[in-house]
Backbone as CSV, one residue per row, in Angstrom:
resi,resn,N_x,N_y,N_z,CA_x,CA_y,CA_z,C_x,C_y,C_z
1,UNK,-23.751,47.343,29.990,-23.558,45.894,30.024,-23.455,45.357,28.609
2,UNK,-22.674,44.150,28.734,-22.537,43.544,27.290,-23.751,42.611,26.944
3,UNK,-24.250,42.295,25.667,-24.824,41.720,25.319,-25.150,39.828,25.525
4,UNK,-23.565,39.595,26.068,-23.626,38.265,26.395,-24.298,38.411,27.905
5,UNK,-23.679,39.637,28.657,-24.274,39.491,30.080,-25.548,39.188,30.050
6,UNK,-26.631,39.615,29.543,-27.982,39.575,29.491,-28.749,40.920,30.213
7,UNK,-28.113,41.863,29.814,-28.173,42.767,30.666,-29.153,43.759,29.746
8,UNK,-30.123,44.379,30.238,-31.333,45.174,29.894,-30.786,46.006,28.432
9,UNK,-29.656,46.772,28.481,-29.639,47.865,27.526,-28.804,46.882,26.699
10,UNK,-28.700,45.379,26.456,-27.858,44.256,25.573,-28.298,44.710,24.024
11,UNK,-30.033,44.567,24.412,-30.801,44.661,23.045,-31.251,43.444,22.961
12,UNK,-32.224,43.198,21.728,-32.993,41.856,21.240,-31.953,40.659,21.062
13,UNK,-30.782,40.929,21.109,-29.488,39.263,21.263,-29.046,39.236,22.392
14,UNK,-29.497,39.618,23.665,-28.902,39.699,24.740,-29.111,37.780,25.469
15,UNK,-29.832,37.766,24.391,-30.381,36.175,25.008,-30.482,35.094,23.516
16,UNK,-30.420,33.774,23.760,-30.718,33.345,22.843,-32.521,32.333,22.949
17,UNK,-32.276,32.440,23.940,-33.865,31.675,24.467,-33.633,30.760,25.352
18,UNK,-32.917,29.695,25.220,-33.058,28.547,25.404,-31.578,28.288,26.462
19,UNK,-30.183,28.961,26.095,-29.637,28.468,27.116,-28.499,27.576,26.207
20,UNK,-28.702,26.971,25.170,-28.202,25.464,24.609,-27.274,26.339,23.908
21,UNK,-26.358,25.326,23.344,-25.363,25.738,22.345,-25.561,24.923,21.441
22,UNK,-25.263,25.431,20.079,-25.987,24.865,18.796,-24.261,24.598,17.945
23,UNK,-23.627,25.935,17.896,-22.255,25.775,17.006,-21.186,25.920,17.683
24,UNK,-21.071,24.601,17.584,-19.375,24.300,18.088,-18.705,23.989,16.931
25,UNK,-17.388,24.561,16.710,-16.276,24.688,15.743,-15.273,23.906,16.562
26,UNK,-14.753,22.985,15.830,-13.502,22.256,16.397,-12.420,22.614,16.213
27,UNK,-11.537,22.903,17.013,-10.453,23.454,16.657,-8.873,22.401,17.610
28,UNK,-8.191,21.816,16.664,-6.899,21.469,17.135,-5.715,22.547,17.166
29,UNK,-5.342,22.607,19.073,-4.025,23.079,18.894,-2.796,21.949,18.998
30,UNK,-2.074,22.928,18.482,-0.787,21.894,18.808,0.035,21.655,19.977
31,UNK,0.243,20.423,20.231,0.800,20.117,21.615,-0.335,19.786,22.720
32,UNK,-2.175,19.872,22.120,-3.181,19.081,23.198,-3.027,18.217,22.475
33,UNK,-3.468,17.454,23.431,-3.690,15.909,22.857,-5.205,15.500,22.039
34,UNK,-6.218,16.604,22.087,-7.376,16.596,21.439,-8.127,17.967,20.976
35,UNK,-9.437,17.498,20.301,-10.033,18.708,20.332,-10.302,19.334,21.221
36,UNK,-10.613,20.425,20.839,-11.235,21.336,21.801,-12.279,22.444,20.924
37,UNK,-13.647,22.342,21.621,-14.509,22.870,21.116,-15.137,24.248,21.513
38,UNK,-14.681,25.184,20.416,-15.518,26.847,20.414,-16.110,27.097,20.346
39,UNK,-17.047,27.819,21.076,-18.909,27.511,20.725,-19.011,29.105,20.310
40,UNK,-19.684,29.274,19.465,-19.834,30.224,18.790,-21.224,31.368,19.468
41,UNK,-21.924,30.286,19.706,-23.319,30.638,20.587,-22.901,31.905,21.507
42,UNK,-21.718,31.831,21.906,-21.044,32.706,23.604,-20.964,34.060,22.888
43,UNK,-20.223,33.493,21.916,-19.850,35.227,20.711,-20.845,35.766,20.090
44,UNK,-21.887,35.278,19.276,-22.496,35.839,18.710,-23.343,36.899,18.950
45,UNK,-23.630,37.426,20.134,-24.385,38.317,20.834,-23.780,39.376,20.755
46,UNK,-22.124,39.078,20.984,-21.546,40.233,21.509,-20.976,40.758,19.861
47,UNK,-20.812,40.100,19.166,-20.095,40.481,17.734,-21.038,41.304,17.305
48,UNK,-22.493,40.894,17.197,-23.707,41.316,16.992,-24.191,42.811,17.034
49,UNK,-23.533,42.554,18.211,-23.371,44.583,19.029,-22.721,45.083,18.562
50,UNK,-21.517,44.754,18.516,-20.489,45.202,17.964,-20.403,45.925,16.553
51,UNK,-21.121,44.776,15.896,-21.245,44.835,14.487,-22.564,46.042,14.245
52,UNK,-23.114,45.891,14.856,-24.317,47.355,14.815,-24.188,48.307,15.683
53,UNK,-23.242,48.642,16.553,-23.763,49.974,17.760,-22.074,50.371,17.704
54,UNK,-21.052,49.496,17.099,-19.370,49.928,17.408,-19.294,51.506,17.106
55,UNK,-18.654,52.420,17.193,-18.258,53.547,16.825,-17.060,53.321,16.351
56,UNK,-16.439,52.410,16.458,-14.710,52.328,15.573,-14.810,51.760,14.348
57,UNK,-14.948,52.381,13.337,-15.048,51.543,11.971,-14.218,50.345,12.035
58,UNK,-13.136,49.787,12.424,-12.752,49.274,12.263,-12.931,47.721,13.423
59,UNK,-13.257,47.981,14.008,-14.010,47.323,14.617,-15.428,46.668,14.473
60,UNK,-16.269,47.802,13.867,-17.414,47.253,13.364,-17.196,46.557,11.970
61,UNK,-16.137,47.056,11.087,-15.899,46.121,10.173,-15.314,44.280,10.114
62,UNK,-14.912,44.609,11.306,-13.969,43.119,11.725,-15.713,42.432,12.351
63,UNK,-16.166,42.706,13.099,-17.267,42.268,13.644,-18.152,41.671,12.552
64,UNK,-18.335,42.543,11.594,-19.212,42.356,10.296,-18.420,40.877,9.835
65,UNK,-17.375,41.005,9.475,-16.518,40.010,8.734,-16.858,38.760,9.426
66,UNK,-17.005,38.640,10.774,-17.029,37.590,11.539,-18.278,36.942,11.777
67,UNK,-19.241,37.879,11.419,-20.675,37.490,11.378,-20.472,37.123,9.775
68,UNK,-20.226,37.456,8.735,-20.164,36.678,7.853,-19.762,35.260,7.795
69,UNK,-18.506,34.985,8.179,-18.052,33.701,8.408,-18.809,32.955,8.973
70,UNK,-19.000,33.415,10.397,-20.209,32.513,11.213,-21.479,32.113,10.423
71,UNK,-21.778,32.632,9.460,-23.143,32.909,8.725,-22.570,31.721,7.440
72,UNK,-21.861,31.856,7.061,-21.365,30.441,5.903,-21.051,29.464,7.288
73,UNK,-20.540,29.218,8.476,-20.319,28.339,8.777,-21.790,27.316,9.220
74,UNK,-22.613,28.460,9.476,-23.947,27.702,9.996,-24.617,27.223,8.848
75,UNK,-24.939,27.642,7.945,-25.002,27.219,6.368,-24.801,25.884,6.418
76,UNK,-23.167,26.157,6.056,-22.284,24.685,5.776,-23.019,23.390,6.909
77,UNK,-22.897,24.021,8.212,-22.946,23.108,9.118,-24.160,22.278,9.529
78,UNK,-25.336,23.301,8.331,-26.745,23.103,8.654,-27.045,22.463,7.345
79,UNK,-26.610,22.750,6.684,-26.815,21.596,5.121,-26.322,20.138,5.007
80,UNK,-27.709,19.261,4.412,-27.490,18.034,4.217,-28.368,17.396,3.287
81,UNK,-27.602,16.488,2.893,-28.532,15.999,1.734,-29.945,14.922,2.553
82,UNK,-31.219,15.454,1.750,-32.074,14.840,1.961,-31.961,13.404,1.662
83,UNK,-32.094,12.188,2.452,-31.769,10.709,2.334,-33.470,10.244,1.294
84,UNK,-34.845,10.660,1.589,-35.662,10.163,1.139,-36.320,11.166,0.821
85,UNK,-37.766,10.967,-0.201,-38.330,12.279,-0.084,-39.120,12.741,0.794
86,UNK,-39.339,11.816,2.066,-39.763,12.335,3.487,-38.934,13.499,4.008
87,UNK,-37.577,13.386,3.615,-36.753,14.192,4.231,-36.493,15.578,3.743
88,UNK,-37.826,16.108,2.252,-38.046,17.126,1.962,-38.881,18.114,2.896
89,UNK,-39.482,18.129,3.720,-40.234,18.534,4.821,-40.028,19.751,5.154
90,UNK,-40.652,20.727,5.573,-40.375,21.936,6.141,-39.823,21.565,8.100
91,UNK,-39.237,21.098,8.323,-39.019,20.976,10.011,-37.545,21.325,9.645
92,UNK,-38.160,22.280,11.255,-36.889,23.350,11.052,-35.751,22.968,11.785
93,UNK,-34.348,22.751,11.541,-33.737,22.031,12.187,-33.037,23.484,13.560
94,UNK,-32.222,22.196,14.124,-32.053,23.323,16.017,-30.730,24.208,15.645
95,UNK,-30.415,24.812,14.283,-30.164,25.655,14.051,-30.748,26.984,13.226
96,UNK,-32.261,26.940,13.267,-32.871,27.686,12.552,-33.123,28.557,13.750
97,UNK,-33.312,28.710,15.088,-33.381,29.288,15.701,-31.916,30.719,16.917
98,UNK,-31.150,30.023,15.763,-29.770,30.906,16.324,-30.167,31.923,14.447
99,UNK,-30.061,31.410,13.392,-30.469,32.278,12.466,-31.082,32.991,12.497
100,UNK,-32.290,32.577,13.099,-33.776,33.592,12.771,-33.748,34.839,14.068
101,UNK,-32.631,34.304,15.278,-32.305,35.290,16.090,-31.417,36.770,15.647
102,UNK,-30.413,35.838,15.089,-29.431,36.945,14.372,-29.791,37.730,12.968
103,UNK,-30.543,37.097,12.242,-30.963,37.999,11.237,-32.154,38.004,11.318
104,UNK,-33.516,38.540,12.072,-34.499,38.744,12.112,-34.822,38.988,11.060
């Protein structure tokens, strides 16, 4: 079974806990009339695997690559400037828990 299934031999990403989706990437095609949003949450389990258990180098290299990206995109998407110095605080925002999943 694949890792998104939730299936016993998935491994420790077979789940994310909670169910929610945290990263959505917007993406316009051409000819909809709007966005349409990719949630990254669906993939990351399975890239995950991929990226550690593949036997096709080349595959596990593309996997790797993509967990990189994803990994600057959550970054990017999770950084903000503190407004006061209340807003220096250790509270962890609702993407610290897709991180701390994927890179234990």
């Amino acid at each position: 079974t694949s890792a998104v299934a939730g299936g016993e031999s998935g491994g420790r990403l077979s789940r994310w806990g909670d169910g929610l989706r945290y990263i959505g990437l917007p993406v316009w095609w051409e000819g909809w009339p709007n966005c349409q949003e990719l949630w990254l949450d669906d993939m990351l389990p399975t890239v995950a695997d991929l990226a550690e258990r593949s036997h096709d180098r080349h595959t596990q290299a593309s996997a790797c690559e993509f967990l990189h990206a994803a990994a600057l995109f959550i970054i990017g998407k999770n950084a903000r400037a503190p407004s006061g110095a209340k807003d220096y605080d250790d509270t962890p925002s609702e993407l610290h828990t897709v991180m701390e999943r994927l890179f234990p």
